[in-house]
C-alpha positions as CSV (number, residue, x, y, z in Angstrom):
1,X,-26.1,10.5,-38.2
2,X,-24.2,8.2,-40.5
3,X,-26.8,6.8,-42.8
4,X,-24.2,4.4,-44.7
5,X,-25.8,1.5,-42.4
6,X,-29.2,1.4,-43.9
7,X,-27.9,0.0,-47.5
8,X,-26.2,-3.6,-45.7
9,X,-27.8,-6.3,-45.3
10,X,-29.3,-8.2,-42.2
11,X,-30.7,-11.5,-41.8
12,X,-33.1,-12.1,-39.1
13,X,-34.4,-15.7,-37.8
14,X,-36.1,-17.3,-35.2
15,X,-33.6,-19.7,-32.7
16,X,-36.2,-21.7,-30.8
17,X,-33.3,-22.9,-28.8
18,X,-32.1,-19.1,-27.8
19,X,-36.1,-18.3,-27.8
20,X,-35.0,-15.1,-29.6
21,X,-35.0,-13.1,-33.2
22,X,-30.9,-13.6,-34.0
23,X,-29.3,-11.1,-36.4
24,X,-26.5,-11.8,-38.8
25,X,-25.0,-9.1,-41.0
26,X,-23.5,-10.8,-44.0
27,X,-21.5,-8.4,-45.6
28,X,-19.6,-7.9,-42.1
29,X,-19.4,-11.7,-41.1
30,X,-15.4,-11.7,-41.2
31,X,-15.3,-8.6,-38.9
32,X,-17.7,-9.4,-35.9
33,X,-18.8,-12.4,-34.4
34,X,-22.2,-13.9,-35.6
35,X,-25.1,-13.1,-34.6
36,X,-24.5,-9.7,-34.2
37,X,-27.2,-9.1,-32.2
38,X,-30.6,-10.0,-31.1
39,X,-34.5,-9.0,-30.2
40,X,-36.9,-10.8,-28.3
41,X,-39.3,-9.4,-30.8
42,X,-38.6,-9.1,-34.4
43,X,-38.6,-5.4,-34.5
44,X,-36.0,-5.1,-31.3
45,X,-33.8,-7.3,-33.1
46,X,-34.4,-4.9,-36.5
47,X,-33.6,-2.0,-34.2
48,X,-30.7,-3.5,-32.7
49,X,-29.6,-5.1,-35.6
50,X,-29.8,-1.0,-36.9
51,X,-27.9,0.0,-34.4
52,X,-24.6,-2.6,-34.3
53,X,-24.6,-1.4,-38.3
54,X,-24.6,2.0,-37.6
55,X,-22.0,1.9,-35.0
56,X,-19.4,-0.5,-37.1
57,X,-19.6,1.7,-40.1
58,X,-18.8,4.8,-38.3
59,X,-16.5,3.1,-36.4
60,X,-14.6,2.2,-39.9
61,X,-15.2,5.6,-40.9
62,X,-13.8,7.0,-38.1
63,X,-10.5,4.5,-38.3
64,X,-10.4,4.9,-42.0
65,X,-11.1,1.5,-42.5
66,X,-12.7,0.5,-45.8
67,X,-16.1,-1.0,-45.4
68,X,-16.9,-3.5,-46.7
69,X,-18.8,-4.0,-50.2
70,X,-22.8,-4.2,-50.1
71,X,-24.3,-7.1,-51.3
72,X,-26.0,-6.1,-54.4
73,X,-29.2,-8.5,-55.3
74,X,-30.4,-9.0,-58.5
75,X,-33.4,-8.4,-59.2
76,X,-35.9,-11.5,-59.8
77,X,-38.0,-11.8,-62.9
C-alpha cells in the first residue's frame, strides 16, 4: 500500500442541494474533475475521498507521472 495519499489535502462540505458530504482535493484540481468524490456521511466521503487519493497517486506512480506538490500550511500563531 502506497501511503503517499495520506499527506494531500481534502476538503469536505456539506451540498444541501446534492444532500451529500462532497470532496475536493486541491492539490489535484487540474487533473480530475471536482468533487472527486462523495459520502452520504462524512466519514464515507473521508473514506472515499481516501481512496480516489490513493488510487491517483499510484496511478502517477505507476505512469511516472510527477505528483503534484502538497500543500504545505503554515502553522497559525
Amino acid at each position: 500500500m502506497n501511503e503517499h495519499y495520506l499527506h494531500y489535502s481534502m476538503l469536505i462540505e456539506w451540498s444541501g442541494e446534492d444532500q451529500a458530504y462532497l470532496v475536493t482535493l486541491p492539490e489535484w484540481a487540474d487533473r480530475v474533475i471536482l468533487p472527486a468524490t462523495h459520502g452520504s456521511t462524512y466519514g464515507e466521503a473521508v473514506q472515499h475521498g481516501q481512496e480516489v487519493l490513493e488510487l491517483l497517486v499510484n496511478s502517477a506512480i505507476q505512469d511516472r507521472e510527477p505528483l503534484p506538490p502538497k500543500n504545505a500550511r503554515s502553522s497559525i500563531d
